[in-house]
C-alpha positions in Angstrom: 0.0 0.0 0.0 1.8 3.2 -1.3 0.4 6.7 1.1 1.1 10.0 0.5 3.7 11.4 2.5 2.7 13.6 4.9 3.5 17.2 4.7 3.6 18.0 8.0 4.1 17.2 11.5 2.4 14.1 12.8 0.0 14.2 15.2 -0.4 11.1 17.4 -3.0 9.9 19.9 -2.2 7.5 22.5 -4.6 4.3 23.8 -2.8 2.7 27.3 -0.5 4.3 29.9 1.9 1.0 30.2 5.2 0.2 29.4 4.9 -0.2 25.3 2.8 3.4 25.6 5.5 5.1 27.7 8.2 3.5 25.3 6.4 4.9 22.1 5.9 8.4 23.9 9.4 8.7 24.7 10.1 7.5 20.8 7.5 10.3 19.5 9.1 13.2 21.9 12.2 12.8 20.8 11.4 12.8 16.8 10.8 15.9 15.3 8.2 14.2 12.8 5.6 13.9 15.3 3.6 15.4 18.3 1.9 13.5 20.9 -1.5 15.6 21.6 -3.5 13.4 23.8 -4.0 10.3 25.3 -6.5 7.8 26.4 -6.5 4.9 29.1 -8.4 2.8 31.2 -7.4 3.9 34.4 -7.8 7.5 35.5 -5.2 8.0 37.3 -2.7 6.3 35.7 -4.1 8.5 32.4 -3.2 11.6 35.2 0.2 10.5 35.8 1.0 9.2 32.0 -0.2 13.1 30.5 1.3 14.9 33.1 5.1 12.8 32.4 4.5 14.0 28.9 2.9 17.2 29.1 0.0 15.5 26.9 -4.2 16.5 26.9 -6.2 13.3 28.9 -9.1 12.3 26.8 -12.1 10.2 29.0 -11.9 7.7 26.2 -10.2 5.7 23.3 -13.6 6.6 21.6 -13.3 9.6 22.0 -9.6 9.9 21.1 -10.4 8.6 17.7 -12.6 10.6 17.0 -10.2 14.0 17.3 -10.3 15.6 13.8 -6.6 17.1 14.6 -5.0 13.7 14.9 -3.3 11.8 12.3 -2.0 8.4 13.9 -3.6 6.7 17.0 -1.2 4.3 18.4 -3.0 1.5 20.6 -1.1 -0.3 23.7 -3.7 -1.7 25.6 -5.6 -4.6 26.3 -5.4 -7.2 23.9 -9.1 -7.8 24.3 -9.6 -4.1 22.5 -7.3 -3.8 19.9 -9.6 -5.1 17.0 -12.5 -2.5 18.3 -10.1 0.5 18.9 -8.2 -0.4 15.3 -11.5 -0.5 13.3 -13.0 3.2 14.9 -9.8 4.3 14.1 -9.3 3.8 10.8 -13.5 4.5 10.5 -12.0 8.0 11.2 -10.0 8.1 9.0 -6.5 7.6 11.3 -3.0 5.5 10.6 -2.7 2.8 13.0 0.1 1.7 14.7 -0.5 -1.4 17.3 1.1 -3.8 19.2 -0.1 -7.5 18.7 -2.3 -9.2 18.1 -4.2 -6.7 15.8 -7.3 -8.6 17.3 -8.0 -12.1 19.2 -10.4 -12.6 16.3 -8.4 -13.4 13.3 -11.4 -13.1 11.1 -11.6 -9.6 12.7 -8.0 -8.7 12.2 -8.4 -9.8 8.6 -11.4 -7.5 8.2 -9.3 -4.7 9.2 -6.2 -5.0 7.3 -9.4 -4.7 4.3 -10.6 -1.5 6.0 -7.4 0.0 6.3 -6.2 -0.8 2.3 -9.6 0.8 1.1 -9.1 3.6 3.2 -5.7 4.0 2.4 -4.6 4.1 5.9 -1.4 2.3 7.7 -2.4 -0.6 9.5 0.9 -1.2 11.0 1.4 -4.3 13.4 4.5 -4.1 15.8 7.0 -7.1 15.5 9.9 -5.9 17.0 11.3 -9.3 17.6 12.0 -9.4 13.9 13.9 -6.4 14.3 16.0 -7.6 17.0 19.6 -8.8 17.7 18.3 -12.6 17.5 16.3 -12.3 14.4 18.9 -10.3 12.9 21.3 -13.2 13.9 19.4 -15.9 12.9 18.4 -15.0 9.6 22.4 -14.1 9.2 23.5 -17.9 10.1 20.3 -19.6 8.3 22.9 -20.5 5.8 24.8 -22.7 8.0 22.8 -25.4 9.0 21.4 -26.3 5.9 17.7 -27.5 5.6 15.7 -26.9 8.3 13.6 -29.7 9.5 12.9 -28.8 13.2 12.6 -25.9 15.8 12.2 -25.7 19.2 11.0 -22.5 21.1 10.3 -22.3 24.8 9.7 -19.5 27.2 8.6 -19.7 30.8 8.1 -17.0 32.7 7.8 -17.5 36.5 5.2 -14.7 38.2 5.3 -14.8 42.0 2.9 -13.8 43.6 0.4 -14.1 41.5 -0.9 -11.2 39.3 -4.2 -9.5 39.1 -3.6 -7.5 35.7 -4.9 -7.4 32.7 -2.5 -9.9 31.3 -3.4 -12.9 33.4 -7.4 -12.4 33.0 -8.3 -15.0 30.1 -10.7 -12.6 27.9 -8.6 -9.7 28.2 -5.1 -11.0 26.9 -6.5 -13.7 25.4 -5.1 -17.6 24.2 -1.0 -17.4 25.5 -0.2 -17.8 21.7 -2.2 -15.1 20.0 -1.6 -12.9 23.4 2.3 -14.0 22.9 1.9 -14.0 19.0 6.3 -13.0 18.3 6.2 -17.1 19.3 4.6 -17.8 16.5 5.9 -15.4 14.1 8.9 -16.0 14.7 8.8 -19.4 13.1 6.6 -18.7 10.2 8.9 -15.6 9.2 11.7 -18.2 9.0 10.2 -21.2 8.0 6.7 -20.1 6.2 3.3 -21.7 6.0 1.9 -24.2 8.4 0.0 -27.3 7.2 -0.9 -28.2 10.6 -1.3 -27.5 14.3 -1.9 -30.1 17.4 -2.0 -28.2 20.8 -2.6 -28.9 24.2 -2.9 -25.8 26.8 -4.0 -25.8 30.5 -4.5 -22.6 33.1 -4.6 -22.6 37.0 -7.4 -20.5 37.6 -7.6 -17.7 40.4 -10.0 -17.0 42.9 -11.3 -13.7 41.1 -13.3 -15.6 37.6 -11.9 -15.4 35.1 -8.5 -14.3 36.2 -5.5 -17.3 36.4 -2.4 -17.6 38.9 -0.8 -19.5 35.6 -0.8 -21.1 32.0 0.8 -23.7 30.2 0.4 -23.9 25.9 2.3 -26.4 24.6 1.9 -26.7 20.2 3.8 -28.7 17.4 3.4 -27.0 14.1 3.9 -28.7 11.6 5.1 -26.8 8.2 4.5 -26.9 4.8 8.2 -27.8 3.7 8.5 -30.9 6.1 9.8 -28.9 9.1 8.6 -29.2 12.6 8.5 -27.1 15.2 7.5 -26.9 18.8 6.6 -24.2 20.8 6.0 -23.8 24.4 4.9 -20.7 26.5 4.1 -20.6 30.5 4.2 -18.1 32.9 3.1 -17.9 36.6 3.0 -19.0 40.3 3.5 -22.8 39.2 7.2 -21.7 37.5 9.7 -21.6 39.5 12.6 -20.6 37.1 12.6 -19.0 34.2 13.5 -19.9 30.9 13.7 -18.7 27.4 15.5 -21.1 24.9 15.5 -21.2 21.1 17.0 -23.8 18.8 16.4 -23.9 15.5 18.1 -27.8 13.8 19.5 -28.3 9.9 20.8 -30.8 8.6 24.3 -29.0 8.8 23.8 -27.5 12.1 22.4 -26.2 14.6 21.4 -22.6 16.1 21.0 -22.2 19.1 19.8 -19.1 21.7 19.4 -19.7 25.4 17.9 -15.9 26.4 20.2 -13.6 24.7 23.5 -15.7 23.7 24.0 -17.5 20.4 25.7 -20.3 19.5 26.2 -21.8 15.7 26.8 -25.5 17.0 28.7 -27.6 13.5 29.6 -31.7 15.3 32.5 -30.8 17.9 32.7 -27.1 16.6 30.2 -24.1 19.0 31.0 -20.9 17.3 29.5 -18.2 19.8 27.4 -15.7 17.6 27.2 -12.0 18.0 23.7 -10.4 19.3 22.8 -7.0 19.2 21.3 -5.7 22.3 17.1 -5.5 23.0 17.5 -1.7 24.1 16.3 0.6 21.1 13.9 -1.7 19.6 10.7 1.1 20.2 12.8 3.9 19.1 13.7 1.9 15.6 10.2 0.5 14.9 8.8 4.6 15.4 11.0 6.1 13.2 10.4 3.7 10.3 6.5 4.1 11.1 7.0 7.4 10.6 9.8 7.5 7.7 6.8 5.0 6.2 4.6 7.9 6.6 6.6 10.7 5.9 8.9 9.4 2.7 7.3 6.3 2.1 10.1 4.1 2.8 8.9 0.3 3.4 8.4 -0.7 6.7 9.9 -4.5 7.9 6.7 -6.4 8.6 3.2 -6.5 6.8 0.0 -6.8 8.7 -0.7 -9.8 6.6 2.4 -11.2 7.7 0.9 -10.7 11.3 -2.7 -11.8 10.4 -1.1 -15.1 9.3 0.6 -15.7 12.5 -2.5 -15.0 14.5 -4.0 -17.7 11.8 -1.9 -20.3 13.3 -2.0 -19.4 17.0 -5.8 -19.8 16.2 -5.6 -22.9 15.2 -3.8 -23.8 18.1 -6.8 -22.6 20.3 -9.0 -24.6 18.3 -6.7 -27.5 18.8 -6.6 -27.1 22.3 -10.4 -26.9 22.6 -11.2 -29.9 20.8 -7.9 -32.0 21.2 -8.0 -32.7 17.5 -5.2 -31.9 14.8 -6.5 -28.9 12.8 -5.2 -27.4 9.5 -4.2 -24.3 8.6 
């Protein structure tokens, strides 16, 4: 989708107060390209506090915000559970979109607004900033290596003690753990394309509080188009009691592998430690090519239908899960 650059300064509504909204505030202050003018949240106080770090107009609500004739991007960080509504009004009024996954929980939805926003002619832009990152970056350098791929193996555990009574642990607002935690997913597909099939199994320890949970556990081999298979396992919680974050991807010439942040290109007796940029800078780079996308058309790195496809797959998995059959993509 070519736009028109924009011939002026951007102005730029914010949906959520939390750590991906301070981190594109701070992004948007310090480029001259843009202008945050208001922002919107579900929590008044923390709306208070968030405006008055950044010297920013509080608007009572996202519908509100998106509404504003005087903005030109709304930029959503908030519930998963509202992203699809919030996206949708958005571009309705006639706003660029930047949002941090899953575009919806509803992939039918996502794929209805990715339609919207290429009728409209607006940017639909989908954060993936793990494909922007030093391990991405890495692997895709040292894909060469190993040969033919023919299975991956990506786990992340994530121990949360005591347990937590946000957003992010309450089952309708963030969602199924691999469309919540979509980079999982498109990780693989980015590197390894489509998916035939998905078989998943997923469990939660629920809370007191309905429909809140103290922890998860999704466990889900994908099988791909080309022959490869790949497993992926995400859990966080009061049931983990170390953490864990492991990535290994297996040719038939070698083998990558990533335990957190260190690399290693592993060749029979041979480990060749691999360089990895650092995580710091990732909001500041995905910003400023949203908004040399918007200002000079340059392309940005990832497509929404790129993301759509993803959340494709981590549907499937739900459906798996939910009927303990094998579903196809």
């Amino acid at each position: 989708m070519n736009l028109s650059p924009l011939q002026k300064i951007i102005k730029v509504g914010i949906v959520g107060t939390g750590y991906a909204a301070k981190k594109r505030a701070e992004a948007l202050q310090a480029d001259p390209r843009a202008e945050i003018l208001q922002v919107a949240g579900n929590t008044p106080e923390k709306v208070a506090k968030f405006c008055q770090t950044f010297s920013v107009t509080e608007v009572n609500s996202w519908q509100e915000l998106v509404s504003q004739p005087e903005l030109d991007l709304i930029v959503i960080c908030t519930i998963n559970r509202d992203h699809g509504a919030i996206a949708r009004s958005a571009i309705e009024n006639n706003k660029h979109v930047v949002i941090e996954y899953p575009l919806s929980l509803d992939p039918q939805e996502a794929a209805a607004i990715i339609t919207l926003a290429q009728a409209k002619n607006k940017l639909i832009h989908v954060e993936h900033i793990e494909l922007i990152g030093g391990i991405h970056q890495t692997l895709r350098q040292y894909l060469p290596e190993i040969g033919n791929i023919f299975y991956a193996r990506y786990t992340t555990i994530a121990p949360k003690y005591p347990p937590a009574r946000r957003w992010n642990y309450h089952k309708q607002m963030w969602g199924f753990p691999l469309s919540a935690a979509l980079s999982r997913v498109h990780r693989l597909t980015d590197i390894l394309g489509n998916v035939a099939t998905v078989s998943c199994q997923s469990r939660y320890w629920d809370a007191p509080e309905a429909e809140y949970f103290n922890a998860c556990l999704c466990n889900a081999q994908l099988r791909f188009v080309n022959g490869a298979i790949a497993e992926i396992s995400y859990g966080k919680g009061d049931v983990f009691w170390h953490g864990y974050r492991h990535l290994e991807i297996y040719g038939d010439q070698g083998t990558i592998s990533f335990m957190g942040e260190k690399g290693s290109l592993i060749k029979g007796e041979e480990t060749i430690t691999l360089p990895v940029k650092s995580r710091r800078g990732l909001f500041v780079q995905d910003t400023s090519m949203v908004l040399d996308y918007l200002t000079e058309g340059q392309p940005l790195y990832v497509k929404p239908q790129a993301s759509l496809y993803a959340l494709q797959v981590a549907d499937a998995a739900r459906r798996s899960a939910d009927s303990n059959q094998v579903v196809q993509v």
